[in-house]
N, C-alpha and C positions, 0 to 999 in steps of 0.2 A: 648373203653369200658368205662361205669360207673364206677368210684372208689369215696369211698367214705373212707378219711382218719381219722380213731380215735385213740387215746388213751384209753388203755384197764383199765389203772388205774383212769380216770377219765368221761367215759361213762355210757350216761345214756339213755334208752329207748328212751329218746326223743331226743335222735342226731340220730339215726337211722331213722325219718321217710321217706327220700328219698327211702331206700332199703325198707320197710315196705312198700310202695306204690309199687315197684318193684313187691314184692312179693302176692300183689292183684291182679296188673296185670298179673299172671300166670308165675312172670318167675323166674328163677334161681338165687341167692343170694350166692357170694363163700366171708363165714366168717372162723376167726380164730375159732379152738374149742381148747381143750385141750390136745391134740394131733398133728394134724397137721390141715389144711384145708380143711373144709366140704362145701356140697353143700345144702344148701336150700332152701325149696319149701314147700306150702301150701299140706300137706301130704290130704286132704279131697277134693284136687281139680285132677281129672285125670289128665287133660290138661297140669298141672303141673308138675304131679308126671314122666307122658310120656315125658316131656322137659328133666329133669334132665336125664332119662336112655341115652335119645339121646345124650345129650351134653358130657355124661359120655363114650357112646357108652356099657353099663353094658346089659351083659344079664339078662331079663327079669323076670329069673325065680330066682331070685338076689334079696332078700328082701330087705328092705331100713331100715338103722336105725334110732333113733327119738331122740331128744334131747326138752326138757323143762327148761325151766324158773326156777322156781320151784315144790315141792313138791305137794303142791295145784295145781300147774295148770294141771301136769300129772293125779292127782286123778279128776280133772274135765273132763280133755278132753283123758283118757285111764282109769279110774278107772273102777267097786274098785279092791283092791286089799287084799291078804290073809293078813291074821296076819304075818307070815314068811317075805312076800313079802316087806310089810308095814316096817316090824322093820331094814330090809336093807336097805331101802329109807332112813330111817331118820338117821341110823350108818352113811351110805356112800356117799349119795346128800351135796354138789357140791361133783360129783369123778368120777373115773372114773369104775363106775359098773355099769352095764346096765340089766337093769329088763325084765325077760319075762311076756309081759303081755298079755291079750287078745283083738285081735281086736276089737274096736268100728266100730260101722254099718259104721259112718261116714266116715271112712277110705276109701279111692281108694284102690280097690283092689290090682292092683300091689304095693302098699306099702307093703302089707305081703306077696305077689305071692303065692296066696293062701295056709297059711298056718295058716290065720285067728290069727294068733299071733303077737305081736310087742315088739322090744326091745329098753327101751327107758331109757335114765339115764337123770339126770340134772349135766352138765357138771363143771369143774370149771371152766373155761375161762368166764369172765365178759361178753365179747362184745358176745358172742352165747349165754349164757343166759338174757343179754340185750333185743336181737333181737328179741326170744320168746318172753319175758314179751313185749315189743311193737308191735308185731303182733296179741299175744292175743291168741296164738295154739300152741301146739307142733312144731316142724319143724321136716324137716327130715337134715340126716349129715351126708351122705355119703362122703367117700372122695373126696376130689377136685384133679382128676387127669383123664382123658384117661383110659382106660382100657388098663390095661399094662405097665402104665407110672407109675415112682414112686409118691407116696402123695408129694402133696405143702406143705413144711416149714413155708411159707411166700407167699405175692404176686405174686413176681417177679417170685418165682416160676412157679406160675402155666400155665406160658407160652401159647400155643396154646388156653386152654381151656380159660384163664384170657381176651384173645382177642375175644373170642364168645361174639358178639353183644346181647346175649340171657339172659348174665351172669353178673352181677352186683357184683361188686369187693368190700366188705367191707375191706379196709386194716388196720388191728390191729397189725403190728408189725409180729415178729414172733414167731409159737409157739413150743410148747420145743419139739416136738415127744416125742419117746417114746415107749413102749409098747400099744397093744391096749387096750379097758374097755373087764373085765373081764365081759362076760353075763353070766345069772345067771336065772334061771328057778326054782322060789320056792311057785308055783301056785300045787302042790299036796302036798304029804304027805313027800317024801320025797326032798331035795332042788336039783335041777340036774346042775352040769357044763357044761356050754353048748360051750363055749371057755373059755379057759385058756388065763388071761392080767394080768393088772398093778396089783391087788389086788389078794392077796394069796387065794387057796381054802379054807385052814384050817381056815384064820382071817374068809371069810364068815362064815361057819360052827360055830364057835365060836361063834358070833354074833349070828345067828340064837340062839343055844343053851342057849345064854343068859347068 
């Protein structure tokens, strides 16, 4: 398998372009996020989007989630977003809160499985927001695990899946688990919790209120 080893406290977009080349060629990239080990892929490429469920073996009708770089790049490549929406972005990016927002054209369908929606945060793990910003798109960050298998901590983890010749190994150490990102749907009038995670309902709420 591809590995590629970095340091999370001193990575920079541009030690990532081996997995960035990866990820043009249409395949699967399993990086630290903030949580435990996600899988990404060029979320605007089918070809892609259909590797990862495989490799995941995830049913289909299984939305995918999306991690950005930053602020700016999600309001590039998913904007725009409400005022509500907008003022949790900027309380809680890098964190773990994941925004409901609405699908762009661009998107593979199976990234929202037709729910024409997508839920994307900017993470705090350096080396997943790295990756982004030297990709240049959103990505998607599903867990890095089998369907059924528990999440990767780490590399060494990811056992079966880390050996898929499809799957290109960024290894960052390991990351802390945890609860998962709190998604959060504040695209109408009132904010909706969509999963309960790391982040309290009430701090949202709060924040919105201002």
């Amino acid at each position: 398998m591809p590995t590629l080893v970095v340091d999370p406290d001193t990575c920079r977009p541009a030690d990532l372009a081996p997995a960035v080349a990866w990820l043009r060629a249409g395949g699967v990239v399993a990086m630290p996020t903030d949580t435990f080990y996600g899988l990404a892929v060029d979320p605007r490429s089918p070809a892609a989007v259909a590797a990862v469920f495989d490799v995941k073996g995830r049913d289909a009708a299984a939305a995918l989630p999306l991690v950005g770089a930053s602020l700016a790049q999600v309001d590039a490549h998913c904007g725009p977003m409400t005022a509500a929406t907008r003022r949790l972005a900027e309380t809680y990016w890098p964190g773990p809160l994941s925004l409901i927002l609405d699908a762009p054209s661009a998107m593979a369908a199976a990234v929202h499985a037709g729910a024409r929606t997508v839920a994307v945060r900017v993470p705090a793990q350096p080396v997943a927001r790295a990756l982004a910003e030297a990709a240049g798109h959103v990505l998607t960050a599903t867990s890095a695990n089998r369907r059924g298998a528990p999440p990767a901590a780490d590399a060494g983890a990811l056992g079966d899946l880390g050996r898929d010749p499809r799957v290109f190994v960024v290894d960052g150490g390991a990351s802390p688990g945890g609860p998962p990102s709190t998604i959060v749907d504040a695209r109408g009038a009132r904010p909706v919790l969509v999963r309960a995670g790391a982040i309290a309902w009430e701090r949202v709420l709060e924040s919105i209120r201002g």
